[in-house]
C-alpha positions in Angstrom: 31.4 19.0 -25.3 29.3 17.2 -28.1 31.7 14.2 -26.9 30.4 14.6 -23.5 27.0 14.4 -24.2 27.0 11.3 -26.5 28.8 10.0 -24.0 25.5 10.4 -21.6 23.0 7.5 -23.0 25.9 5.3 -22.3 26.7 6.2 -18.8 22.8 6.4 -18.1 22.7 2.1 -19.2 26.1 1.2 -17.6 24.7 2.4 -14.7 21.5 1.0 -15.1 23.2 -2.4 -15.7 25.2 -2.7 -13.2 22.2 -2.6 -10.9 20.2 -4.8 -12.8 23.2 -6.8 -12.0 23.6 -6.2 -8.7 19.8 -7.2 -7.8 20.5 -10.2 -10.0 23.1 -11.9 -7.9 21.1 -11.2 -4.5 18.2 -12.8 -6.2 20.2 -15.6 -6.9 21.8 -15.5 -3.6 18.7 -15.5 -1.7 16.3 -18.0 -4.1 18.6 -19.4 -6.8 17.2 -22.3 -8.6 20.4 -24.3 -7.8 22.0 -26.0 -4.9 23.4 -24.1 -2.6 27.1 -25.0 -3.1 26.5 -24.3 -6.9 25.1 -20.6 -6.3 28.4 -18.8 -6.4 29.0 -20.2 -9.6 25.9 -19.0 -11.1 26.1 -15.4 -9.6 29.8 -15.4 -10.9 28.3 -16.2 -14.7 26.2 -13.7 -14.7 28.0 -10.9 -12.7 31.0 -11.3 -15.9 27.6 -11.8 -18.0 27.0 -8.3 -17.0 30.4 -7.0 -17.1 30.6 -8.0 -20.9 27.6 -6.3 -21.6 29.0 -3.3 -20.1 32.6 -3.3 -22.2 29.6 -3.9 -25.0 28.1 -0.6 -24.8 31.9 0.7 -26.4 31.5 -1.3 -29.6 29.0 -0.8 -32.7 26.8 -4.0 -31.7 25.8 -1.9 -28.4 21.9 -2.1 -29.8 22.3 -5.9 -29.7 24.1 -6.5 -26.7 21.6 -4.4 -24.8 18.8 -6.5 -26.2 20.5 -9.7 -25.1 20.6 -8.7 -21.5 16.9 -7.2 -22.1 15.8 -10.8 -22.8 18.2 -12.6 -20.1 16.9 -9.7 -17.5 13.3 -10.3 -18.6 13.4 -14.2 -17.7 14.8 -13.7 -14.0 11.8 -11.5 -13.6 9.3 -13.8 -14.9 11.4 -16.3 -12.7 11.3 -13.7 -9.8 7.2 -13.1 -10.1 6.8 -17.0 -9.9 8.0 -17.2 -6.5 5.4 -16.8 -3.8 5.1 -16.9 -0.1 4.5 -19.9 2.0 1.5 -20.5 3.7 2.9 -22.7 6.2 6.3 -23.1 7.6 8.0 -23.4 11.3 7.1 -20.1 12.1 8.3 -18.5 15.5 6.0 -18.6 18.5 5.4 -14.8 18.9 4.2 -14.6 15.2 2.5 -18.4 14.5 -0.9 -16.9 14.7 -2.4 -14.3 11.7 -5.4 -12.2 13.4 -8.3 -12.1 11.8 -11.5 -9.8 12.4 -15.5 -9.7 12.2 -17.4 -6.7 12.4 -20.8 -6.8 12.7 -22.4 -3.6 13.6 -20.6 -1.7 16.4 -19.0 -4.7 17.2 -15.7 -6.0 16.2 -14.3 -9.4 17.3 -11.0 -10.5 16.9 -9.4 -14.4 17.2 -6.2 -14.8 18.0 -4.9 -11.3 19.3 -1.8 -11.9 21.0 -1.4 -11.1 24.5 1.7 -12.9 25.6 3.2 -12.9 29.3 6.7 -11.7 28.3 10.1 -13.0 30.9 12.4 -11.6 29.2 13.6 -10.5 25.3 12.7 -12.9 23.5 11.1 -15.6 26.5 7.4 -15.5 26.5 4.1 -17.8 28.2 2.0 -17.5 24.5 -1.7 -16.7 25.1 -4.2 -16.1 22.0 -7.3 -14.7 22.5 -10.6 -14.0 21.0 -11.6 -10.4 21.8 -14.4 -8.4 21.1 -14.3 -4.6 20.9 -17.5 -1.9 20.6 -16.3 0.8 18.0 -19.0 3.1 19.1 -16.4 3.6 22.2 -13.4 4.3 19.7 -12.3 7.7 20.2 -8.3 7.8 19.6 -5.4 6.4 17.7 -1.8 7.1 19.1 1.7 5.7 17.3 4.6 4.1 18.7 8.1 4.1 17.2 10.4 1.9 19.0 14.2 2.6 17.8 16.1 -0.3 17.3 19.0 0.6 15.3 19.6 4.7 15.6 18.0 7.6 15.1 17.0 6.3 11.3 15.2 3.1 11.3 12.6 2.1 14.3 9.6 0.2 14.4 6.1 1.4 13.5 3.1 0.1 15.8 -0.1 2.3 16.0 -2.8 2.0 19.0 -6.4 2.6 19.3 -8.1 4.2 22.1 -11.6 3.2 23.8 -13.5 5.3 26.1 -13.8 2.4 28.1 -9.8 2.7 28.5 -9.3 -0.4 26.6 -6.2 0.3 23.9 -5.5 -2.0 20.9 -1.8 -2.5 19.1 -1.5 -3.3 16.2 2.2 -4.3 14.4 3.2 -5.1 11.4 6.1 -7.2 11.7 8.7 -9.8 9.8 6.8 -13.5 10.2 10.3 -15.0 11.1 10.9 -19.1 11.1 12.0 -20.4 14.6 15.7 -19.1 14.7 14.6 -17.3 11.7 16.3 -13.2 11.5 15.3 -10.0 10.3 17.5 -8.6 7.4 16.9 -5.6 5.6 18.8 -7.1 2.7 17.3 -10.3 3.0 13.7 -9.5 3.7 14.1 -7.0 0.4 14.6 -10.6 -1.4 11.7 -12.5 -0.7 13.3 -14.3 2.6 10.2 -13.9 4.9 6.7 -13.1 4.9 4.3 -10.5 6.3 2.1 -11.2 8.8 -0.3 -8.3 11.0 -0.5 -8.7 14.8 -3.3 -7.0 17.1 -2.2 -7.5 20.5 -2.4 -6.0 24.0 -0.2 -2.7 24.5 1.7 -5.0 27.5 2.8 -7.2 25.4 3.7 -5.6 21.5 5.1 -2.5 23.1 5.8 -3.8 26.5 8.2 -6.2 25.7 10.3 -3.8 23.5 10.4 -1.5 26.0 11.1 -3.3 29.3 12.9 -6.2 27.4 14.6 -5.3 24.1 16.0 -1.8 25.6 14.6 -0.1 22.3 13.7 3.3 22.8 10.1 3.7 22.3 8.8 7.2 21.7 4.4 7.8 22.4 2.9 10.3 19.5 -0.7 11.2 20.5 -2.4 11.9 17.1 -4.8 15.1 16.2 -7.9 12.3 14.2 -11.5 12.2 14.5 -13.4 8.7 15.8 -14.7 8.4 12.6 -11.2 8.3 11.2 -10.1 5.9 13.2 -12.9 3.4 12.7 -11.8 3.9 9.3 -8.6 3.0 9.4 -8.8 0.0 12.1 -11.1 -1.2 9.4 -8.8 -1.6 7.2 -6.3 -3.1 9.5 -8.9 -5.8 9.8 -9.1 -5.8 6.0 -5.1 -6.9 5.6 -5.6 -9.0 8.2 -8.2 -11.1 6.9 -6.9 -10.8 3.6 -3.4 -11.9 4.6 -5.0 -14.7 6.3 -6.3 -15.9 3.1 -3.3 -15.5 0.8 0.2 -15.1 2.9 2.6 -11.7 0.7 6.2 -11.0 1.6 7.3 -8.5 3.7 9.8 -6.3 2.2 11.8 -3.8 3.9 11.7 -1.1 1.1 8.2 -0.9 -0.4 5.9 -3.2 2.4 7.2 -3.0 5.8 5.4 -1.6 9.4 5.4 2.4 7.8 4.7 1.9 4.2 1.8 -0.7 5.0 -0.3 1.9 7.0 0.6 4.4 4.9 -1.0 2.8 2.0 -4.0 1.8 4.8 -4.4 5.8 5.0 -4.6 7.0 1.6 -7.2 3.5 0.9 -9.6 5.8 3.6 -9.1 9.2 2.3 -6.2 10.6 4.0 -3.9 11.0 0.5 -0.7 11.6 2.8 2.0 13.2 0.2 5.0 11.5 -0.6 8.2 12.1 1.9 11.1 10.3 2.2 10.6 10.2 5.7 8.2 7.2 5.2 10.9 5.3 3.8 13.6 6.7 6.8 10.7 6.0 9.5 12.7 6.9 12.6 11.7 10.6 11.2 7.7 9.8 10.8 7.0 12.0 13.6 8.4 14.9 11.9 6.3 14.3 9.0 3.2 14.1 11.1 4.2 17.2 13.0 4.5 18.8 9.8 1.3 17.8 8.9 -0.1 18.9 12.2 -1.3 15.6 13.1 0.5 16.1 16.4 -0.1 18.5 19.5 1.2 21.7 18.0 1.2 23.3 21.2 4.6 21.9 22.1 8.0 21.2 19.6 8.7 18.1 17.9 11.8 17.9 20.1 9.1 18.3 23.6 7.2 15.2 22.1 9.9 13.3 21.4 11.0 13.7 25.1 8.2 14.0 26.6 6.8 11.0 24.4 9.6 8.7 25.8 7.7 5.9 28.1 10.7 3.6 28.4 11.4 5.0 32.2 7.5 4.9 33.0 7.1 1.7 31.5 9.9 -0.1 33.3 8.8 1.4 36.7 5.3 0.4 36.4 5.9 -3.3 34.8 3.8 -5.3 32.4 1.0 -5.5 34.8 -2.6 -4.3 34.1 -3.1 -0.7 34.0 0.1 -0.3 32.0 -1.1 1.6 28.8 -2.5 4.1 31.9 0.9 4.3 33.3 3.3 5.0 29.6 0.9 7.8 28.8 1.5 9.9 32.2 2.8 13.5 30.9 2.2 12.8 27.8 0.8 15.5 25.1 -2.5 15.0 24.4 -4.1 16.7 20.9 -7.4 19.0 22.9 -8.4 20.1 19.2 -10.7 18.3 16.9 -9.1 17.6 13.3 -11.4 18.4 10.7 
C-alpha cells in the first residue's frame, strides 16, 4: 500500500506530461516556427523529448529531469504568448466587416450591421449597413441555438427586441479566411480570429435555418429592459474593442457561449459555473434551471415548441420574418426581478 501511494506523485506528472506534450505538438502543428515540410520532424523531437522525460520520472535524477522539461515547456509558452492575431488577412465575405457602435443617449448607431440577401448556404448579395436603434424602445432579449453537429454542440446567437418590432442579432462567430474552415481542434490553436456580427434576424438566423438545415431552437428569456440595455452595451463594448485590437477565437475558453457569458457576469448577472456552458447545446437547460425561461411549460415544450425551422422555411427571408419564427412561441408574462 505505502508502494501505491509513492507511486501517486509520479503518476500525477506522467500524466501531466504527456499533456503538456500532447498540446506541444498541436502547437507546433498549427504555428511551428519551421517550414512546413520540417514540422513532423520537430513534433517527433519533442514528442520522444517527452517520452524520455517520462521513463525519467523511474530514475534518481527525476527532480532534474522534471526541471529540464519545466524550462523547455516554459519557452514554447513564452513562444506561444508572442503570437497574436492578424488584423488583416483575406477574410470571407460574410465576416470581412467588424461592427462597431455609438451610443449617444437613447440612441445607438451601428456601421456595418450585416444584412445580407442569402441564395443559398453559403451564396449571398453582401449588404452593410449603418443603423441606428432608440434603446428607450428595448424591451426583450431572446436566444437562438442553431444545432449543427448533435444534440451537444450548436451555435449561440442572442436577439434583442424593440417595441417598435425591430429585432437585433447578434453572433459571435469564427472570422474564417476565404476557403478558410471551422475546427474545434484548430480554432483551440490560434488558427482564426474572433470577430462579433450584429445583423438582421433574416440573415444571421435565416440563413441557418432555411439554408444550412441546422436546427435552430427560439428561447424567449424572463429579463428586465434595463437588463438588456445592459448587456447589448457591452456587446457594443467587444465590438468596438475588437475593432481596435483583433483576439482569437477559441473553441474552449472564447467561443459564441463563453463570450456572453462573461458579457453577463461584466453587468451583474454572476451566472454560476456549469458545464453546460462549455457543452452549449444544453444552455437552455441551464437557463431553465435558472428560471430565465417561461416556467409555465417543460424544457422539453420549449424546445419543441421553440423549433422555427418549419415556420421559417414557410414564410421565407422576406420582411416580417422575425414576426413569423416567433408564432406559438412561449413568451415569459412575469417580470424578473
Amino acid at each position: 500500500m505505502f508502494r501505491i501511494i509513492r507511486l501517486i506523485p509520479i503518476i500525477l506528472c506522467l500524466l501531466a506530461i504527456a499533456l503538456a506534450t500532447l498540446w506541444g505538438a498541436l502547437a507546433f502543428w498549427y504555428h511551428g516556427p519551421v517550414a512546413e515540410q520540417q514540422k513532423p520532424y520537430v513534433i517527433g523531437a519533442f514528442t520522444f523529448f517527452g517520452f524520455l522525460v517520462c521513463l525519467g520520472l523511474f530514475t534518481r535524477r527525476r527532480v532534474g529531469v522534471l526541471g529540464l522539461f519545466g524550462l523547455v515547456f516554459a519557452g514554447i509558452l513564452f513562444w506561444w504568448g508572442g503570437i497574436t492575431p492578424p488584423a488583416d488577412r483575406n477574410w470571407a465575405p460574410d465576416v470581412a466587416r467588424q461592427v462597431t457602435g455609438q451610443i449617444d443617449g437613447d440612441i445607438l448607431t451601428l456601421e456595418n450591421r450585416r444584412n445580407f440577401d442569402w441564395h443559398g448556404a453559403h451564396d449571398a448579395t453582401p449588404q452593410w449597413e449603418t443603423r441606428s436603434y432608440d434603446l428607450s424602445k428595448l424591451q426583450t432579449v431572446d436566444m437562438f441555438l442553431s444545432y449543427w453537429a448533435g444534440p451537444l454542440m450548436a451555435h449561440f446567437i442572442v436577439s434583442f427586441g424593440f417595441s417598435d418590432g425591430e429585432y437585433l442579432a447578434w453572433s459571435v462567430e469564427v472570422r474564417r479566411e476565404v476557403d478558410g474552415k471551422f475546427s474545434p481542434i484548430a480554432d483551440a490553436f490560434k488558427s482564426n480570429t474572433l470577430i462579433i456580427l450584429a445583423a438582421d434576424e433574416r440573415d444571421v438566423v435565416g440563413v441557418r435555418s432555411n439554408f444550412r438545415d441546422e436546427d435552430v431552437q427560439l428561447f424567449r428569456l424572463h429579463t428586465s429592459p434595463k437588463t438588456a440595455r445592459a448587456l447589448l452595451t457591452e456587446y457594443v463594448r467587444d465590438a468596438n474593442a475588437l475593432a481596435r485590437q483583433p483576439a482569437f477565437y477559441n473553441s474552449l475558453t472564447t467561443n459564441c457561449t463563453t463570450v456572453v457569458v462573461r458579457m453577463m457576469r461584466a453587468i451583474g448577472n454572476g451566472l454560476p459555473f456549469d458545464w453546460r456552458l462549455l457543452a452549449n447545446g444544453y444552455v437552455p437547460d441551464y437557463a431553465y434551471d435558472q428560471q430565465a425561461l417561461d416556467m409555465r411549460y417543460s424544457i422539453s415544450d420549449l424546445r419543441a415548441l421553440g423549433r422555427i425551422d418549419r415556420r421559417a422555411n414557410a414564410y421565407g427571408l422576406k420582411p416580417g420574418f422575425s414576426e413569423a419564427i416567433r408564432q406559438d412561441v412561449p413568451t415569459p408574462t412575469r417580470d424578473t426581478p
